[in-house]
KOLTOR-610483 format. One line per field, with one value per residue: residue number from 1; x, y, z of N, C-alpha, C in turn. Coordinates in steps of 0.001 Angstrom, whole numbers, plus 500000, padded with zeros to 6 digits. Example, Ala and Ser with C-alpha at 12.3 -4.5 7.8 and 13.67 -1.06 7.14 Angstrom:
residues 2
nr: 1 2;
n_px: 513190 512850;
n_py: 494310 497750;
n_pz: 507800 507080;
ca_px: 512300 513670;
ca_py: 495500 498940;
ca_pz: 507800 507140;
c_px: 513200 512900;
c_py: 496700 500030;
c_pz: 507800 507870;
end
This chain:
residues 83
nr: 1 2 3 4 5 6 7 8 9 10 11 12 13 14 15 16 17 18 19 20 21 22 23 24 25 26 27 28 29 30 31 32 33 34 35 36 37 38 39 40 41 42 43 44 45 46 47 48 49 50 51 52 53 54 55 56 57 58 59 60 61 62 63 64 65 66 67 68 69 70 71 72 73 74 75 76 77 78 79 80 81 82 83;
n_px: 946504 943673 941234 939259 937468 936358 934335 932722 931297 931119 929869 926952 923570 920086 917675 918218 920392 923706 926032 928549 928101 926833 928727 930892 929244 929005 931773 932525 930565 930824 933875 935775 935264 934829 932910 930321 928662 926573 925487 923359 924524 927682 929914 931452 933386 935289 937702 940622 944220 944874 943055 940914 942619 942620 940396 939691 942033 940342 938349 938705 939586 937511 935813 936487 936607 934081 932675 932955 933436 935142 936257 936138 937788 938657 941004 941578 943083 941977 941500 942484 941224 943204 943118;
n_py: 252361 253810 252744 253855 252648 253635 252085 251466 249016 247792 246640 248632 248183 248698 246629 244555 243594 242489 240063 240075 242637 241685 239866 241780 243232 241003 240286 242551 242151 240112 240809 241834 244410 247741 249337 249631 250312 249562 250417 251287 252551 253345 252321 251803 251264 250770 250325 248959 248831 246974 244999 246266 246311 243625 242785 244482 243564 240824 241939 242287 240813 238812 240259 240990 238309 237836 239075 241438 244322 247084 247947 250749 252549 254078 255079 255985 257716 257322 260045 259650 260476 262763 262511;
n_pz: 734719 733336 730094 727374 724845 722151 719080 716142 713794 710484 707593 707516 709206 709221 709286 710497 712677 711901 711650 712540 714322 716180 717178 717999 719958 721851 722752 724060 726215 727171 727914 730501 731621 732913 732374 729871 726907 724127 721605 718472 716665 717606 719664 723174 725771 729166 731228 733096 731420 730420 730502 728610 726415 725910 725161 722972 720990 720906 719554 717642 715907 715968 715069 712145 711256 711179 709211 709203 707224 708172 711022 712916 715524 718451 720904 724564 726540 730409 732342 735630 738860 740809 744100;
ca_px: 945982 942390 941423 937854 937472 935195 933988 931827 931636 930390 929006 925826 922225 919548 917032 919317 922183 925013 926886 929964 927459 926019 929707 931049 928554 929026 933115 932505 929538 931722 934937 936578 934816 934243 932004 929851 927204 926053 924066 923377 925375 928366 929968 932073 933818 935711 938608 942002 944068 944943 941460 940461 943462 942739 939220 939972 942456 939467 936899 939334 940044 936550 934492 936639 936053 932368 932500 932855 934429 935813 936289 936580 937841 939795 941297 941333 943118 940975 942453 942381 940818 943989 942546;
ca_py: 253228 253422 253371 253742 252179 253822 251818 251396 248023 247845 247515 248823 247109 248835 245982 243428 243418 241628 239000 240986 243534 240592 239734 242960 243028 239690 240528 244218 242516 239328 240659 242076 246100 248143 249936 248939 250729 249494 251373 251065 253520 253499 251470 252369 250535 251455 249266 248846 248991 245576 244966 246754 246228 242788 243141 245283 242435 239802 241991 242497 239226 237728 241089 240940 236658 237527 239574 243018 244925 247916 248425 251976 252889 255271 254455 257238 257404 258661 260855 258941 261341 262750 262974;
ca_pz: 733672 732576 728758 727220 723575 721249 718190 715006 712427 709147 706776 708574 708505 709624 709502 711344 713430 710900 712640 712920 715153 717057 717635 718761 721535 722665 722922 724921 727276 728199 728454 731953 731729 734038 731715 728062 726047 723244 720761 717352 715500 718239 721132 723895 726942 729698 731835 733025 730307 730338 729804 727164 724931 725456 724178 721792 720413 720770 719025 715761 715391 715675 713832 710735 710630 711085 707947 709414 706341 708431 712496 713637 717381 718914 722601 725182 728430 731108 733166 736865 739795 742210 745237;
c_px: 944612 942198 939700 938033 936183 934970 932961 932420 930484 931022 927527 924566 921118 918038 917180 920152 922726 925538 927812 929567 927590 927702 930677 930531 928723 930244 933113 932114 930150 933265 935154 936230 934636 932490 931772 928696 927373 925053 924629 924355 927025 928601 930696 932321 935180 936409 939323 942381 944255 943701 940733 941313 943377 941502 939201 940324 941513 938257 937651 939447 938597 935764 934706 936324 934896 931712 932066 934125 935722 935033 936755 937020 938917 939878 941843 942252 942664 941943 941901 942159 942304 943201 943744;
c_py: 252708 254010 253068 253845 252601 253028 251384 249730 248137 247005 247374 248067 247569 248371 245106 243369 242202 241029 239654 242199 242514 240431 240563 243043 241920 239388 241615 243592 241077 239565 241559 243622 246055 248724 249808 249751 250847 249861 250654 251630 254014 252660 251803 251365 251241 250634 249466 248608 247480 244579 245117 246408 244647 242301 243561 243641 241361 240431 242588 241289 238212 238685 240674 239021 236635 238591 240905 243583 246050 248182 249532 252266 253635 254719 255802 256759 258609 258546 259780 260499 261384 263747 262609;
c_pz: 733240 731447 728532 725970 723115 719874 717464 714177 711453 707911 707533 707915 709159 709680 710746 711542 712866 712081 713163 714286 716390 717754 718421 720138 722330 722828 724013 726172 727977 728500 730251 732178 732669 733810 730100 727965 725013 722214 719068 716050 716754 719798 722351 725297 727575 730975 732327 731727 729486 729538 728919 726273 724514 724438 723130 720465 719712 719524 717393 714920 714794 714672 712831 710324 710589 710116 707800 707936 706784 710110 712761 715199 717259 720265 723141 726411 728897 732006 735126 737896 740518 743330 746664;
end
């Protein structure tokens, strides 16, 4: 099964990426994806599901200790091609 994790942290900073940001990205862009894009106002990755849920896991644990107030995501399964 493949899953693709959408999420947001905040509280937002549109001077400087907050630690909790900084941290986010640096959970998405080393864990095990197939697929990451990072933007400013939204993130998104894309795995096995194994993969992502373990990410997921990693990037709740470390945002909210890096003084993310509130993590948004939704998790998707993508539909797999039958060919």
């Amino acid at each position: 099964m493949r899953l693709r994790v959408e999420f947001t942290t905040e509280p937002f900073d549109l001077d400087e990426a907050p630690a909790h940001a900084v941290v986010a990205r640096e959970v998405v862009q080393s864990a095990d994806l197939d697929a990451v894009d990072v933007g400013p106002f939204g993130n998104t990755a894309e795995g096995g599901a194994d993969e992502v849920l373990t990410a997921v896991d990693s990037l709740l644990r470390k945002d909210l200790a890096s003084g993310a107030t509130r993590v948004s995501l939704q998790v998707n399964v993508i539909a797999e091609d039958s060919k």
